[in-house]
VOVO-736045 format. One line per field, with one value per residue (C-alpha): residue in three letters; y, z, x; residue number from 0. Coordinates in pm, whole numbers. Example, Ala and Ser with C-alpha at 12.3 -4.5 7.8 and 13.67 -1.06 7.14 Angstrom:
BEGIN
resn = (ALA,SER);
py = (-450,-106);
pz = (780,714);
px = (1230,1367);
resi = (0,1);
! end
This chain:
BEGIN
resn = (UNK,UNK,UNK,UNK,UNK,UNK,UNK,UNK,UNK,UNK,UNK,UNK,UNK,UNK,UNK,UNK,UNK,UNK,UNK,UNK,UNK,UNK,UNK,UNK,UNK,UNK,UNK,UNK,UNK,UNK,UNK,UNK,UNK,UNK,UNK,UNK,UNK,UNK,UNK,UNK,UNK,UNK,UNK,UNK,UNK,UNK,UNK,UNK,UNK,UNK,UNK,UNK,UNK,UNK,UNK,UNK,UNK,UNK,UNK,UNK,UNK,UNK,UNK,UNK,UNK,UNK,UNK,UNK,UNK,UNK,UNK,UNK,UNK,UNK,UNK,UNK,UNK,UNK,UNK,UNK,UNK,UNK,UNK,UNK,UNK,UNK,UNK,UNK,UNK,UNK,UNK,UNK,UNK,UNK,UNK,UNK,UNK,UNK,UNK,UNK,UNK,UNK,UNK,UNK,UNK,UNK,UNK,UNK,UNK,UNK,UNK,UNK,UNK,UNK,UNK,UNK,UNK,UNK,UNK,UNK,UNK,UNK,UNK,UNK,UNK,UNK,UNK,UNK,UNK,UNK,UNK,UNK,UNK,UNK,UNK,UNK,UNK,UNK,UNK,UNK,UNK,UNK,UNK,UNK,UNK,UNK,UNK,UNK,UNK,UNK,UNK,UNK,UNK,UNK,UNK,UNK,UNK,UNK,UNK,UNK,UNK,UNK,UNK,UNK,UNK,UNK,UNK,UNK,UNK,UNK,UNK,UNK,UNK,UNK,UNK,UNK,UNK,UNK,UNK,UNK,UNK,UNK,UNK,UNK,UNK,UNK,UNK,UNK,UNK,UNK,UNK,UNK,UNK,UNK,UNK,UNK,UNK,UNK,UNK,UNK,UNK,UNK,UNK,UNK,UNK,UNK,UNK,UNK,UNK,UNK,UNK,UNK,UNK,UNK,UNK,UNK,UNK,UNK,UNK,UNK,UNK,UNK,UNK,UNK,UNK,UNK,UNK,UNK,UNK,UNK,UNK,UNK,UNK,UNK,UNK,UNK,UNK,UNK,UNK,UNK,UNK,UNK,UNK,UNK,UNK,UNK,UNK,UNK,UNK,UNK,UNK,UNK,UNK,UNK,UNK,UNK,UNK,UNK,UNK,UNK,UNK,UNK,UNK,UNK,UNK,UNK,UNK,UNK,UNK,UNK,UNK,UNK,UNK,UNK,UNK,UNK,UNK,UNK,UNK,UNK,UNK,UNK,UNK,UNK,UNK,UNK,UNK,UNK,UNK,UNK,UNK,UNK,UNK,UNK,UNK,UNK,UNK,UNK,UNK,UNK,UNK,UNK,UNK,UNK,UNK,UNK,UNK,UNK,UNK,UNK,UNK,UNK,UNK,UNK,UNK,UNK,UNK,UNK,UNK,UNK,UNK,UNK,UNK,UNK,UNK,UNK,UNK,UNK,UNK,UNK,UNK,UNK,UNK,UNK,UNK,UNK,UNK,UNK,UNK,UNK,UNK);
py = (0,251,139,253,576,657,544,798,1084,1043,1093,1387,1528,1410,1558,1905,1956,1911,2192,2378,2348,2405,2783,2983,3055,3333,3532,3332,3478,3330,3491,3390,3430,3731,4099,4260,4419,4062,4072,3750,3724,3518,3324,3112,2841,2694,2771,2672,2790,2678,2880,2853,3104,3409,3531,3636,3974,3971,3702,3848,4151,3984,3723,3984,4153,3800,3740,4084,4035,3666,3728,4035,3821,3598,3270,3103,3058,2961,3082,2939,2894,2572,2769,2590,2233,1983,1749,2015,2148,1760,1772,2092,1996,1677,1860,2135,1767,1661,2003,1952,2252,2316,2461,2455,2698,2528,2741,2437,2402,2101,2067,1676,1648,1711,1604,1308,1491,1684,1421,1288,1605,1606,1280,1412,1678,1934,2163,2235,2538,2582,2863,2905,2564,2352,2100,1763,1693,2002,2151,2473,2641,3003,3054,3295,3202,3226,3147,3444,3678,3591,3734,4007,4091,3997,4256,4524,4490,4472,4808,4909,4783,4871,5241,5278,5004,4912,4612,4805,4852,4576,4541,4258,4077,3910,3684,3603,3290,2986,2650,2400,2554,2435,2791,2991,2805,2859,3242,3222,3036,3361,3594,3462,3454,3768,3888,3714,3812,4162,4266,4392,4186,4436,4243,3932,3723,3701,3558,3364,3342,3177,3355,3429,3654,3961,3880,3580,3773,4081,3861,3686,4010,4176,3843,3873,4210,4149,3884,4164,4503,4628,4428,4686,4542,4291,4087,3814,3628,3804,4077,3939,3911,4334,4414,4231,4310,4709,4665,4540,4852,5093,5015,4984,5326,5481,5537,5684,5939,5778,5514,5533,5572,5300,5024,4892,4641,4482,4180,4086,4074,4384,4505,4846,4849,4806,5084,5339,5282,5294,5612,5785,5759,5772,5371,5099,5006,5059,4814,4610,4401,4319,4111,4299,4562,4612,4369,4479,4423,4087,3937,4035,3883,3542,3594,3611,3259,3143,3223,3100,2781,2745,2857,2534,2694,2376,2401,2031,2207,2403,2405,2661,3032,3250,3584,3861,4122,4472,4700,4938,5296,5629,5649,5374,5348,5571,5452,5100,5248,5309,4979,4836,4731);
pz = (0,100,-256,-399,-252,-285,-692,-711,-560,-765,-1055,-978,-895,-1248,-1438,-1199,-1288,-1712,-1667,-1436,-1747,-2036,-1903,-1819,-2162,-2255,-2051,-1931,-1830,-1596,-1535,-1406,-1580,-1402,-1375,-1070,-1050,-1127,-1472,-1641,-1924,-2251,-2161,-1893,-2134,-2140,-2418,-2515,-2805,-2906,-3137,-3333,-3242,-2946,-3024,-3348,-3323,-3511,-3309,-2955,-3062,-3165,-2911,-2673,-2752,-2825,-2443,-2349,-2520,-2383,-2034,-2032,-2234,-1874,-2066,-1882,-2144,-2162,-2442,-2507,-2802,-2917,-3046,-3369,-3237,-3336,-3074,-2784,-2973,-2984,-2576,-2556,-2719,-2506,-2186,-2323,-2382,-2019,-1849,-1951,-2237,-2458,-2705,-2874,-3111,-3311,-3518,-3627,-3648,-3879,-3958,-4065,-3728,-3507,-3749,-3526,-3168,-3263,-3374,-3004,-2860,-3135,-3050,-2641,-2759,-2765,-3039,-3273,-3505,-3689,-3764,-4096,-4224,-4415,-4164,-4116,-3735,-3712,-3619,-3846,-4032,-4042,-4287,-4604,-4975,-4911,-5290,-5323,-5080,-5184,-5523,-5409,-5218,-5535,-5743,-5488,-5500,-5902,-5853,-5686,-5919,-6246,-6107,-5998,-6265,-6626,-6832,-6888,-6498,-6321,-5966,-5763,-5521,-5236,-5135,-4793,-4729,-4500,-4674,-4349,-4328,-4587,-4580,-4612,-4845,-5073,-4940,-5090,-5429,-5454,-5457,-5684,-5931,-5852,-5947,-6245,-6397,-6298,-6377,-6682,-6716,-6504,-6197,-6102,-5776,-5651,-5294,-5152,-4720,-4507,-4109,-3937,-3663,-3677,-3531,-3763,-4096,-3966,-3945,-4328,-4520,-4320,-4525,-4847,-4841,-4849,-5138,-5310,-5211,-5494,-5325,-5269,-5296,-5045,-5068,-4746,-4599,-4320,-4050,-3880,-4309,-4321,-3974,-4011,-4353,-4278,-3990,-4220,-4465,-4247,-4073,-4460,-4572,-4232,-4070,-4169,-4415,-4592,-4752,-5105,-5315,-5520,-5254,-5033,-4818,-4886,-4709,-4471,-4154,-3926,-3628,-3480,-3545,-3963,-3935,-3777,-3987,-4321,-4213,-4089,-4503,-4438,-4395,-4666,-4550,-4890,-4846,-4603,-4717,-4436,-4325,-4099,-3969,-3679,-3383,-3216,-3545,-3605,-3190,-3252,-3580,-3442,-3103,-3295,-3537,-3145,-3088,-3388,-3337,-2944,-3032,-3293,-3613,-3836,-4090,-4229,-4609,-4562,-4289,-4407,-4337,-4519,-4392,-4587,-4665,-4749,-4878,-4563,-4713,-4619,-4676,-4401,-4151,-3900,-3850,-3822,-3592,-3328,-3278,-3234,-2889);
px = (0,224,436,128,120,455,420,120,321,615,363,220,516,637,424,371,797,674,392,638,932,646,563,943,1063,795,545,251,-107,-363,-700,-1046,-1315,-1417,-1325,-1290,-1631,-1781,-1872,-1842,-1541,-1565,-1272,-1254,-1089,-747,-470,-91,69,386,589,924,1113,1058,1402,1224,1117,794,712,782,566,288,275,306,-10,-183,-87,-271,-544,-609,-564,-797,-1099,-1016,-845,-598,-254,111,288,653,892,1060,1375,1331,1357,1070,1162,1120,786,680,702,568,241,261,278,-16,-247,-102,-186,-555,-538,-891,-713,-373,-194,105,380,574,901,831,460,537,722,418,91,115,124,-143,-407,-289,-441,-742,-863,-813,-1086,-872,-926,-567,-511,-190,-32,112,107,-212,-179,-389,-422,-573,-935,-804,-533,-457,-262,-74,-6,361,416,182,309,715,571,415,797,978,735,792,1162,1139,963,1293,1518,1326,1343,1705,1887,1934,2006,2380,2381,2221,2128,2326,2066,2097,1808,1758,1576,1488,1520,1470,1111,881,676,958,1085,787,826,1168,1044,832,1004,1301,972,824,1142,1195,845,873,1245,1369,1692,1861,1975,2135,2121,2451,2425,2203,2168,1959,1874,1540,1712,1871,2214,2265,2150,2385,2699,2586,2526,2861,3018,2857,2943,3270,3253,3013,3067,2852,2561,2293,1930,1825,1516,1379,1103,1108,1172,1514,1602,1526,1683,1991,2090,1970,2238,2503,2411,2430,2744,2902,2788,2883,2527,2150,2157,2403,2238,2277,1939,2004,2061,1720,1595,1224,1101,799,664,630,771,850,1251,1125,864,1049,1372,1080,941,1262,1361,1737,1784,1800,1468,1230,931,733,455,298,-34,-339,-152,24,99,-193,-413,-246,-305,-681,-696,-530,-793,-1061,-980,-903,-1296,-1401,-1314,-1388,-1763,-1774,-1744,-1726,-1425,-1496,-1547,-1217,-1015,-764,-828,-626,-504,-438,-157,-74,175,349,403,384,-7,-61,277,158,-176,34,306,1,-75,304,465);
resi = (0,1,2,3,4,5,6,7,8,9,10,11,12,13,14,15,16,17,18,19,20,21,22,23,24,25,26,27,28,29,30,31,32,33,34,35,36,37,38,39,40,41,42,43,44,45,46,47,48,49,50,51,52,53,54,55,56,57,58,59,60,61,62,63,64,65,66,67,68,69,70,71,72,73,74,75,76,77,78,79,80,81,82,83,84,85,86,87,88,89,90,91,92,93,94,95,96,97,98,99,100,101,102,103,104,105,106,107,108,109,110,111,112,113,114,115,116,117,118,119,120,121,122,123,124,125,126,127,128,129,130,131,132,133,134,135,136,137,138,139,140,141,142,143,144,145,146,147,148,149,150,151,152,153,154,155,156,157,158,159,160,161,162,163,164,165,166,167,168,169,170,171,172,173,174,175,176,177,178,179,180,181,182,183,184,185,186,187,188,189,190,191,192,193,194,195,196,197,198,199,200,201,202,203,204,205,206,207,208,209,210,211,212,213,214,215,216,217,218,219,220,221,222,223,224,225,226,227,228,229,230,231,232,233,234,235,236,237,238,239,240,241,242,243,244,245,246,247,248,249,250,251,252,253,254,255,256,257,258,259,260,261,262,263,264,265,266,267,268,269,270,271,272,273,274,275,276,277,278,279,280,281,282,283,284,285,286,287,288,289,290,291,292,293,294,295,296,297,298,299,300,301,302,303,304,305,306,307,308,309,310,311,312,313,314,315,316,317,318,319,320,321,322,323,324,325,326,327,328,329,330,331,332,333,334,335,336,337,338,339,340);
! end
């Protein structure tokens, strides 16, 4: 008996330490479902969301405000990032199915990696969205057209280049990518297309890097830089892509102001660093397309697919939801700017 006991113990104990592990690498809100006057919230519901990277900075902004916006509806969530490893994201989800979670948000690292995981917590009842990838095990997908949107990037930088070069002068490229992920992969694919179809033979891709965060794309572009000094249009699938190579740029041509008119930087995503460096005018930063807005616009966008799905919207017909994107410019960055952390 007491064998027993002491078995039973060391389980709960067990699986208390995974919950306690599953909730310190990103802020984590808990709420009940009631304000302080009384009033009954909508939440009251349990979430995890696993992403793939917080160290990304579109990410931490977003998530940020996601986090806000969930704990003052009164849901309960743990946010945390899997720093790009499937088999951490794999026990992540695990832990979310342990922990008792209604509801599960998935970035994956690898969407083939954790299709199985996920039908785990599906067939738990726990209702699955991904994020970004047409995934199977899944109650929903919200997700882009990267293909799409890597065109619409590639076209905007064409607009660039047809407006500064000529076939006699072309424009060297360097095309900042993200093989290991299938989406940003196809993100890559699209824009290598988008410039193809809109260009007017006047460029020519001559490096090709790979880098999500700013540090890592910094240190690349300092070294193609070197192999390429002429290097002055910069295309990527994301924000880390624009940061990082804007970095390298400006510590080249010896600060803002000094960027020449001719060189640029268009990619994706949005965060506050990209804004402010596109409306100050005096950095290589040329060209965001972005997706509903600002951080703030996104988090409420994602909240609301979160509700759509907890109130039984059936998604049987088509279970991906695609989002949409815009071009940043001058007409629309402030109004943006307002809603970033």
């Amino acid at each position: 008996m007491k064998k027993k006991v002491l078995g039973t113990i060391l389980c709960i104990a067990m699986v208390a330490s995974m919950l306690i592990g599953c909730t310190t690498e990103a802020p984590a809100s808990s709420d009940s479902g009631s304000d302080e006057g009384g009033e009954e919230k909508s939440g009251g519901k349990k979430i995890g969301i696993t992403i793939q990277n917080y160290e990304n900075a579109y990410w931490a902004g977003v998530m940020s405000k996601l986090d806000k916006i969930l704990k003052d509806e009164g849901y309960e969530a743990t946010i945390v990032g899997c720093e790009e490893n499937s088999g951490k994201q794999i026990e992540q989800i695990e832990n979310f199915i342990t922990a008792g979670c209604d509801f599960i948000m998935v970035h994956p690292n690898d969407a083939d990696a954790v299709e199985e995981v996920c039908g785990r917590a599906m067939k738990e009842g726990i209702k699955v969205m991904c994020w970004d990838n047409p995934m199977e095990n899944t109650t929903a997908n919200w997700v882009l057209d990267n293909t799409e949107l890597g065109k619409e990037i590639g076209k905007e930088a064409a607009n660039f280049i047809n407006e500064h070069y000529t076939a006699d002068n072309k424009a060297e490229v360097c095309v900042i990518g993200k093989p290991d992920t299938q989406v940003l992969l196809e993100r890559q694919n699209g824009i290598e297309a988008g410039l193809k179809e809109n260009c007017q033979d006047n460029y020519e891709i001559v490096a090709t890097i790979d880098g999500v965060v700013n540090n890592e794309v910094q240190s690349k572009a300092e070294t193609v830089l070197q192999a390429h000094p002429d290097c002055k249009v910069w295309v990527g699938v994301g924000a880390g892509a624009m940061i990082g190579s804007n970095t390298a740029l400006l510590a080249k041509y010896g600060g803002a102001g000094k960027i020449p008119e001719d060189c640029g930087v268009i990619t994706t995503d949005v965060t506050k660093e990209q804004l402010e460096g596109l409306k100050a005018g005096d950095q290589a930063i040329r060209t965001i397309v972005g997706f509903e807005g600002s951080d703030t616009d996104t988090a409420q966008a994602c909240f609301e697919m979160f509700k759509r799905i907890l109130d039984g919207e059936d998604f049987s017909a088509d279970k991906n939801v695609y989002r949409p994107f815009l071009t940043i410019d001058s007409s629309n960055i402030d109004k943006i700017l307002e809603g970033m952390t």
